[in-house]
N, C-alpha and C positions, 0 to 999 in steps of 0.2 A: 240283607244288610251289606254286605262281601259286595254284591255286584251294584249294590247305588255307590257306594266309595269307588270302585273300580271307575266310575262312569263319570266322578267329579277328578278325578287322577287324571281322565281324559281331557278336559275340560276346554274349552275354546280358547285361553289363556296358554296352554300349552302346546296346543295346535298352533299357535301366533308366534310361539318362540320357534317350535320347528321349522316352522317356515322365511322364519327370518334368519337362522341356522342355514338354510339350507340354500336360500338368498347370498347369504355372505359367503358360502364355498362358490355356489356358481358364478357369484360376480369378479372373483379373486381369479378364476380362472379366463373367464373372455374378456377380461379389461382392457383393453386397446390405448393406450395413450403414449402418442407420436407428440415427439418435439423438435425442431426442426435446426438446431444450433444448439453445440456441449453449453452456453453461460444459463439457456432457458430449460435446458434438459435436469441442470444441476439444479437447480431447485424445486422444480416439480421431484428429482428421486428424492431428495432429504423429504418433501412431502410423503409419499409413498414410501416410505423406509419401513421393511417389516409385510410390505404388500408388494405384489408381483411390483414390479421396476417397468417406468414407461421408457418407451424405444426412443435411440436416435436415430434421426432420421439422414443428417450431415456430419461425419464425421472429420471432414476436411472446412475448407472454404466454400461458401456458398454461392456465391458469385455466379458462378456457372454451371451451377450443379442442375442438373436434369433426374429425377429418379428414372430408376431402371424398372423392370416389368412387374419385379417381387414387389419392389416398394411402392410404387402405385397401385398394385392389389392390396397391399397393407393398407396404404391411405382409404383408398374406395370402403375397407373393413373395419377402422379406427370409427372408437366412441368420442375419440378428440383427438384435437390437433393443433397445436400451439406454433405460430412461426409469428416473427418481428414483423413484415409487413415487403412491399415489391420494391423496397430502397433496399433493400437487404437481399430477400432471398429470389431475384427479379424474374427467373427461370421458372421459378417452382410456381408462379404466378396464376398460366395455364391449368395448373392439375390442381391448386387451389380452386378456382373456378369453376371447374368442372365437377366439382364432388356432390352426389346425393345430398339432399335438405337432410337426410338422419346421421350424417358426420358432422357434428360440434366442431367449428372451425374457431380460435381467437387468435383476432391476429393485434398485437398488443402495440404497434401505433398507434392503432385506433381507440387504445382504451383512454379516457378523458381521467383517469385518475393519476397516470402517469403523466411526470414532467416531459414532456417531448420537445424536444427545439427543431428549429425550423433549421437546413441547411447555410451555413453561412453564407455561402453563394447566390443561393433562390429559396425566396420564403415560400413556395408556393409546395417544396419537398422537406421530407421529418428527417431529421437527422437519426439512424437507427440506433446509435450505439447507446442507447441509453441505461444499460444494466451498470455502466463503468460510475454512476453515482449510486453510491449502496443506497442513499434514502429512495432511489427506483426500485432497485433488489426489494425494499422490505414491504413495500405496495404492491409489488410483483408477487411476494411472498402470499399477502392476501388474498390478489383476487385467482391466485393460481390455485389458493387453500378454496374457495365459495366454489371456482366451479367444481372442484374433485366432489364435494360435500354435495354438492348439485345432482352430479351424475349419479355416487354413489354413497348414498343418505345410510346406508345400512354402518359404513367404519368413520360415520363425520369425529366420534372418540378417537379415533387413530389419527384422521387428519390435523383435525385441534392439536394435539398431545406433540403431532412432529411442529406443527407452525410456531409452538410457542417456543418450542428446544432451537430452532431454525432461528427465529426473532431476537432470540435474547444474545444469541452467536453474534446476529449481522448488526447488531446496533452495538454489541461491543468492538466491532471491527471498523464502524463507520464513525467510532468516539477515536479508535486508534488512529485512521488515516486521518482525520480532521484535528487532530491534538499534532500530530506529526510531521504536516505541512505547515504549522506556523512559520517555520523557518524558512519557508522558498520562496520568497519575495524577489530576493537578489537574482537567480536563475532563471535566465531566460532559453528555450530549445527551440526549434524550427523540426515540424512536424514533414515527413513524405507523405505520408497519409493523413485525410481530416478527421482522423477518428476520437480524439481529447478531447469535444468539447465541452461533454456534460463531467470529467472529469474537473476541467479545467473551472466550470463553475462550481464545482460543490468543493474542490481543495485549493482551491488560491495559485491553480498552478499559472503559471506562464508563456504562452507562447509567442513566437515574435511572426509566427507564418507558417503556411501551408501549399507544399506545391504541388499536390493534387486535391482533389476533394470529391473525387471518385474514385472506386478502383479500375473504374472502364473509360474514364477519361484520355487523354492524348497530352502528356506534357509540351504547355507555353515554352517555346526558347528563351524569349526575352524574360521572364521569371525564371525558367531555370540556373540563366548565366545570373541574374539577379541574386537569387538564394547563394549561390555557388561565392561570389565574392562576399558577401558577408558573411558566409561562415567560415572564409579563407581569415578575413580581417577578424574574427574573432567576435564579430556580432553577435549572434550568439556564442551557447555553451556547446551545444552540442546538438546532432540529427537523431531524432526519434524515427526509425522504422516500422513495419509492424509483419507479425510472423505470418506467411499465407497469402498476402500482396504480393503484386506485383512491384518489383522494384531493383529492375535492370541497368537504371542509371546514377543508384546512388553508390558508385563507386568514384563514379566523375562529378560528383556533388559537394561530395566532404573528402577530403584531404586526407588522406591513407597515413595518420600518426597512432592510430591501433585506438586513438581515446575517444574519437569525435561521435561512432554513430554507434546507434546500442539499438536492440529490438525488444519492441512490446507483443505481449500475447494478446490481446483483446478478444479474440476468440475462443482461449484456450484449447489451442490445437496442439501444442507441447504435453497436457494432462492428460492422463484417461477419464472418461468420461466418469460422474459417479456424482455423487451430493457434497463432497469437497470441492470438484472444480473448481468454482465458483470464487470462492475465498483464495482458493491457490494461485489463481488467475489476476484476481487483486494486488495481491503479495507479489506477486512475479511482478506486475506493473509499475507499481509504487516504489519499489525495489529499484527498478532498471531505471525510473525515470529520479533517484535521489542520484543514485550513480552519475549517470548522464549529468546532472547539475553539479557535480563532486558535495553531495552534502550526504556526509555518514549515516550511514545506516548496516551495514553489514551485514550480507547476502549468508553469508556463511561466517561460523565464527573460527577466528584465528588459533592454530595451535600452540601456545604460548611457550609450549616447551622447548619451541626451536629455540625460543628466544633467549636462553641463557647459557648462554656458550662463554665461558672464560671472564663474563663481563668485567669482574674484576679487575682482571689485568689490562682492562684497555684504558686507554688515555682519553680522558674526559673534556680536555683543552679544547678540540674541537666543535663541541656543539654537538654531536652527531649520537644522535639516538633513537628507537624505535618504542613503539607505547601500542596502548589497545586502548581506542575509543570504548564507548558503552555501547556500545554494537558490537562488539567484536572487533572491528577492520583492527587491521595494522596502520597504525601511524608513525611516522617519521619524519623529522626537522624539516624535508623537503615539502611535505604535504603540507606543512604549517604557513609556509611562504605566499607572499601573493597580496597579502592583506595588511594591514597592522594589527597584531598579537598582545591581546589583552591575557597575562598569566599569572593565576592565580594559584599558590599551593595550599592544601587545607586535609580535609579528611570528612566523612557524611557523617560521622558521631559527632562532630566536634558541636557543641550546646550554644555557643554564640558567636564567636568572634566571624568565622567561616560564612552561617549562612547569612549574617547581617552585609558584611561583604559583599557576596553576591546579588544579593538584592540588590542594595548602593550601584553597585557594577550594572545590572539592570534600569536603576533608574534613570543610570546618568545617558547608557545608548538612549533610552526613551527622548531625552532633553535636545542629544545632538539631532535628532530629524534623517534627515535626507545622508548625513555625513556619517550616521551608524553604520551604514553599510560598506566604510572601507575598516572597519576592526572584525575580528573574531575571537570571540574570549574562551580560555581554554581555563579545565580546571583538573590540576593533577593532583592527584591524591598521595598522602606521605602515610597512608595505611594498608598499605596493599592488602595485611593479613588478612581486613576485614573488608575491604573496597573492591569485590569484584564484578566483572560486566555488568552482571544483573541488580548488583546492590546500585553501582553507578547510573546508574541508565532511570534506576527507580527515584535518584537524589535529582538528576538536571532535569529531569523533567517537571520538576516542582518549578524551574523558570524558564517554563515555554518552549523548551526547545533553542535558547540562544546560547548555551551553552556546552561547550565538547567537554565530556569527562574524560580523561586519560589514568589509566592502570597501566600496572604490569608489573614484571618479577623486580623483587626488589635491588636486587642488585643493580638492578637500569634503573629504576626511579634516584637513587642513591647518586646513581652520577647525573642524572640530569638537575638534582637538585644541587650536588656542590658543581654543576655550570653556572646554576643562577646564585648560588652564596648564600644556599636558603640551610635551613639547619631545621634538625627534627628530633624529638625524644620520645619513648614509652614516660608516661607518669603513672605509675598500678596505683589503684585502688582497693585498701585492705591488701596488701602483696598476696592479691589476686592476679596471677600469671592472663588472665582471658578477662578482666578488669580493669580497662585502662583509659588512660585518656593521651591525645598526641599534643606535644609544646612543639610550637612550631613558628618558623618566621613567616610575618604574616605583613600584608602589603601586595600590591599589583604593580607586575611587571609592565612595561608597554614596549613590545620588539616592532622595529621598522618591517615593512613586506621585504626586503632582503635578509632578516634575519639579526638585523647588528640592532644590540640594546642603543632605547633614547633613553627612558628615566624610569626609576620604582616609585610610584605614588602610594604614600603610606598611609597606612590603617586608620581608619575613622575618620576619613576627611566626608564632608555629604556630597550629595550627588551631585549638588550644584558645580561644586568645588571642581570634581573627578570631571565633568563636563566641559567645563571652561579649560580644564589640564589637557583634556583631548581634542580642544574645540580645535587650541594652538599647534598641536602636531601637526594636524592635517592640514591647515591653511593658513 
């Protein structure tokens, strides 16, 4: 009896698990997987997180990159190998080529699931940079998850379980950059490199031109002295660089006032490599290119505590004051200049008066068309206690993005509002001290782009109204 039980203990069911046991140690250990640029390396690790980590292969720029003896032994020994395609990595092209039929090679221009654009120059080359529109990222995400599951069928639960954690990241970050650039309409940049263009379709960005569209190209004179006066006259905003190019003559390009030319990472060669990249590289992007167009966003948040030095005893006659967007930045009278100044004081509790306002203020930009775009409507808060960065940031976002929230310590809000003759109260509820509501002068300012008031257009008028009121300032 002992030795028939003994015998079903053994059983072919068990033998199946050890060997699939013992399957998943050996494959954990020779797993080969080479990627050949940090933006496609980071997503393949966040797939593999928890399992050996696939290699890079380019830690720099690719362009000219040749592997040396080790890494072409690795390639020739790789279960795969992941690279963009010979617009990109045009070197590596050769030792592609040449590899054994048992190296799994993808090279993902060629995948048909991904959007690819054709070079704007010659439709007959793919534009590589296509990871910079996350809805590529999250199709990448895919077929990068099928082939891992391909090769190695034994941990397909490990790859599922990262792709979904991965997916739910990069669609929340590609609702953030697409909710975020409603505002860039107005800004226009002039690219050194042609690398934005799948950007530039998927968030509404802008460009007015590009003066190369390779990195191996030979800059045109006549387009360079081209570019060079219009960004002297202020045609555009500003010159996009990018980090790892070559880019020896954009000192003689944009005009050395410290503000014109700013750099993109596209590669993410500023990151270490890892399953962040990816997203950090975005951020960095999106970041530098709000800068570049001066539309708030704030890289780093402001120390606010510089901010209240004596404020009291200063004299408020002038105008001159400094505030914190809902990003953070510092703002100042000066940064508001440039435009006509739609200002409105209110607070994010406030139950009516405030966000009907706003909206109105909304509908009426809608009416005026083409002529929205010389206002920029600001909205200061008379709550500070309870209105800060992240509370702000969470209220203007409810309209679009057309609207700057400004905070800060109260003693600054206090003068900037007896500049504008605006008046503010606690009203408690139950004399509950953390209970309250704000009485407040309510109405929209309209400041000329030098700063000097035209008129306050009062509360409750409709949008038709506010429209027609603003139609007259500007024309």
């Amino acid at each position: 009896m002992i030795k028939n039980i003994s015998k079903k203990v053994f059983s072919p069911y068990v033998v199946v698990f050890l060997t699939l046991l013992f399957l998943n140690v050996s494959y954990a250990k020779d797993l080969n997987i080479i990627a050949t640029i940090k933006p496609i390396h980071s997503i393949l690790a966040g797939l593999m997180e928890g399992i050996e980590q696939p290699h890079l292969l380019i830690d720099g720029a690719p362009f000219k990159f040749k592997p040396n003896s080790t890494q072409q032994k690795s390639l020739l020994n790789s279960d795969l190998i992941v690279w963009v395609g010979p617009e990109l990595e045009s070197s590596l092209q050769p030792f592609i080529s040449s590899l054994p039929p048992k190296v799994k090679v993808i090279e993902l221009l060629s995948n048909e699931r991904l959007k690819i654009l054709s070079k704007r120059y010659d439709d007959s080359l793919r534009d590589p940079y296509f990871w910079l529109d996350t809805r590529n990222a999250l199709i990448l995400l895919d077929e990068l998850a099928y082939a891992l599951i391909d090769l190695d069928p034994v941990r397909t639960h490990i790859y599922r379980r990262n792709r979904t954690k991965i997916r739910e990241e990069l669609r929340k970050f590609d609702h953030k950059l697409e909710y975020g650039y409603r505002g860039l309409q107005g800004g226009v940049s002039y690219l050194y490199h042609d690398t934005q263009q799948y950007f530039e379709q998927a968030y509404a960005l802008k460009i007015g031109g590009q003066l190369l569209y390779s990195p191996y190209a030979q800059i045109d004179a006549a387009k360079f002295l081209k570019a060079r006066m219009e960004l002297a006259n202020g045609d555009f905003d500003c010159l996009l660089t990018e980090r790892g190019f070559p880019d020896s003559e954009v000192d003689l390009l944009a005009p050395k006032d410290g503000n014109r030319v700013w750099q993109l990472d596209s590669l993410g060669l500023q990151f270490s490599a890892g399953a962040d990249l990816y997203i950090n590289l975005m951020q960095h992007n999106s970041a530098v290119i709000k800068q570049c167009l001066n539309v708030n966003n704030g890289l780093e948040p402001v120390d606010t505590s510089l901010l209240n030095n004596n404020l009291e005893d200063r004299d408020d006659e002038d105008g001159r004051f400094f505030l914190i967007n809902q990003f953070g930045e510092l703002i100042t009278e000066k940064d508001m200049l440039g435009k006509y100044q739609l200002i409105f004081f209110g607070y994010t509790s406030c139950p009516d008066i405030c966000p009907l306002s706003l909206h109105t203020l909304i509908s009426a930009l809608d009416l005026l068309g083409n002529d929205a775009k010389k206002f920029k409507s600001y909205f200061i808060t008379v709550d500070p206690e309870r209105d800060d960065v992240k509370v702000m940031r969470r209220y203007v976002d409810y309209f679009g993005g057309r609207i700057v929230g400004l905070t800060g310590q109260p003693a600054m809000l206090k003068q900037v509002a007896k500049h504008y003759h605006v008046k503010y109260r606690k009203v408690y509820n139950n004399k509950n001290k953390d209970d309250y509501q704000m009485d407040h002068t309510a109405g929209l300012f309209v400041i000329a782009p030098d700063g000097q008031f035209i008129t306050k257009l009062a509360n409750g008028i409709s949008a038709e109204t506010m429209a027609k009121a603003l139609t007259s300032i500007v024309n």
